[in-house]
Residue, then its C-alpha position, 0 to 999 in steps of 0.5 A: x548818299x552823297x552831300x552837295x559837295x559830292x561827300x559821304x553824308x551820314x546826317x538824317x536828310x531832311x525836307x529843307x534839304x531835298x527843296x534846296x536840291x530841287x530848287x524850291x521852297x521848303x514850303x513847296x516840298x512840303x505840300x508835294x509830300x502832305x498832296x493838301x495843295x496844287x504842285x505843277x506836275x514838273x515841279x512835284x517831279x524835281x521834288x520827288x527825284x531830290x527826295x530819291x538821290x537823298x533817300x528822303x523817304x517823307x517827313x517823320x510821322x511822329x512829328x506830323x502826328x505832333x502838329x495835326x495832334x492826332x496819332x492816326x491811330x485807333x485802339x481796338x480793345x478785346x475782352x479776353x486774352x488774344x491767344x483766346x480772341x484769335x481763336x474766336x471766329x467772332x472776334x476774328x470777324x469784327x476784327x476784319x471788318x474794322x480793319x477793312x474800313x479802317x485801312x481804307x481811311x489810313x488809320x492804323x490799329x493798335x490791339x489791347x486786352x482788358x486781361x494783360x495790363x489792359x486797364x493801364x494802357x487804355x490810360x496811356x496809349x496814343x490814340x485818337x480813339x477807341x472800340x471796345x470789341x466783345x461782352x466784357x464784364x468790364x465795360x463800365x470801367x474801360x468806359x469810365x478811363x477813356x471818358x476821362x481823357x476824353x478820347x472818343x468811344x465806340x462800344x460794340x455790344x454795350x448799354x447807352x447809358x455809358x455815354x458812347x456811340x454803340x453798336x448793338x445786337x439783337x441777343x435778347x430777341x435771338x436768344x428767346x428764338x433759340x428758347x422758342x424753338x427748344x419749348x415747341x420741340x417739348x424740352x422744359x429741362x432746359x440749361x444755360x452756358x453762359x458767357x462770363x457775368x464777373x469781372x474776375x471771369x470766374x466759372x460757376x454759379x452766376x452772381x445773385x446780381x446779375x442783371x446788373x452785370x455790364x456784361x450786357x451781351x450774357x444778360x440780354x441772351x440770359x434774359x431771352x431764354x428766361x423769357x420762354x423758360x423763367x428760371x433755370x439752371x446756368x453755369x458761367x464760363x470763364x470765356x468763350x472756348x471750347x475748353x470752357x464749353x466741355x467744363x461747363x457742359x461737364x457740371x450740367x450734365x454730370x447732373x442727377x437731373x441733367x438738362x435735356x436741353x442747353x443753351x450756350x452763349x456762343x458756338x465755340x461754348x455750344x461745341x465744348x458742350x457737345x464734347x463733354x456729352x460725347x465723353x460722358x457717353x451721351x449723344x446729340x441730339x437723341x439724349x440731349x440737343x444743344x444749341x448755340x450763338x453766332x453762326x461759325x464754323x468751329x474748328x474741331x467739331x465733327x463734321x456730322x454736328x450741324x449747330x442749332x444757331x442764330x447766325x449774326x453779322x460779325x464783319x458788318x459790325x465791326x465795320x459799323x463799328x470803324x465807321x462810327x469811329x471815324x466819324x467821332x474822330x471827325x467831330x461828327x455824331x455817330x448814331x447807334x446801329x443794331x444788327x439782327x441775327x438769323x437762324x439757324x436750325x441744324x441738326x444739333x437739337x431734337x425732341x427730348x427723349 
């Protein structure tokens, strides 16, 4: 980079520079590099070639964010850790669809998770404004952080009466499909792997109140299959893996009186159920059926298990999902969405034996 004078320059280029160079005003480079107004095409040409001998490459964002007071940026926060959420077909999903609709209004993405410092970033990171992604146990409280700085919200799979715009699913009508399905092919020993209900994530037994539990996605699935089999049997998982599958699956059907029968709140928790039958020496679907949620396929799962499952539109949530947001961002309303699911019949479920 050379100066006027035809010397070394190690000084940062600025705009002032590259309209001195090009024979305008500052104001004039200005709006050839914003594009907010009209440039005769000679003119933005003269600017641009400055802007190249200079290596001027555009203003410093940073400081353009610090005059719109807008960052650019959207914070997208999972509910599990991103060695688990990237191993989740769903979350990967939504994920895509954010971002396609995101990447096309210029916005950027910054990823955080509840589980690593999450909770102290949400009250600090630059953001113009926030989708929380997944069932989190959390909610309420990732809710009640952003409201307070007043950063707009957008929650996918949460309650209403949180405040925020929200893009919702049909897991309870799903789940109670799912349940249907199992009573008219006779099973009434049925069980539940559920999606975590605590906000420690700790796996067992779930907790005597967990209907009021913000994890709003395991409730609706719960109460769908109580709809068609009242109370039974559930074992919370820790998060929704394979791993936590075959542990879960382990207790239940290690059982004196195992299920004939398990309904498990996600695939990737219906395909650790039909690892832990298989090591038990059972088969699916002759000694037990197994049914899950979400429609993906899981990596690892033997070719010969075609899941019993309701299908959901993942991409198209969390394109619902950025479209709301954006809309907040621009002051407008963003009315709540619902998606519906479809279902799956496979091959994983059969009369009980």
């Amino acid at each position: 980079m050379e100066s006027k004078s035809g010397g070394a320059s190690t000084s940062r280029p600025t705009l002032a520079r590259v309209a001195s160079r090009a024979g305008v005003s500052p104001s004039t480079a200005s709006l050839v590099f914003s594009g907010s107004g009209p440039v005769a095409a000679s003119t933005r040409e003269r600017v641009l070639q400055a802007a190249a001998e200079l290596d001027y490459a555009g203003p410093d964002p940073r400081a353009q964010s610090l005059r719109r007071g807008r960052s650019g940026i959207v914070g997208v926060v999972v509910d599990e850790r991103v060695l688990h959420a990237f191993r989740d077909p769903i979350k990967i999903a939504m994920l895509d669809g954010i971002a396609d609709v995101l990447g096309g209004a210029d916005a950027g993405i910054l990823l955080l998770t509840e589980t690593e410092g999450g909770s102290g970033l949400l009250a600090t990171a630059p953001v113009d404004a926030m989708i929380l992604v997944g069932c989190s146990p959390s909610v309420d409280d990732s809710v009640a952080v952003l409201r307070r700085r007043g950063v707009p919200v957008v929650v996918v799979e949460g309650v209403s009466d949180l405040g925020t715009a929200v893009v919702s699913l049909d897991n309870r009508e799903a789940t109670r499909t799912l349940a249907e399905h199992l009573r008219e092919l006779g099973h009434e020993r049925v069980a539940v792997v559920s999606l975590p209900f605590a906000k420690d994530r700790r796996r067992g037994p779930i907790p005597a109140d967990w209907r009021a539990s913000p994890s709003i996605t395991a409730v609706e699935r719960l109460l769908g299959a109580q709809d068609v089999f009242g109370d039974l049997a559930v074992v919370a998982a820790g998060a929704s893996t394979v791993d936590e599958g075959v542990a879960a699956g382990q207790a239940l059907l290690g059982a004196d009186e195992p299920p004939t029968a398990v309904i498990a709140q996600s695939d990737l928790l219906a395909a650790g159920v039909i690892l832990a039958a298989e090591r038990l020496g059972l088969r699916v679907p002759a000694d037990v059926s197994v049914v899950g949620f979400d429609g993906v396929q899981v990596p690892g799962l033997a070719a010969e298990y075609d899941l019993t499952t309701m299908a959901q539109p993942a991409v198209e949530k969390g394109r619902a999902a950025a479209r709301a947001v954006l809309a907040l961002i621009a002051g407008d309303e963003a009315e709540p969405v619902r998606f519906t699911s479809v279902f799956h019949r496979g091959t994983t479920s059969a009369p009980p034996r």
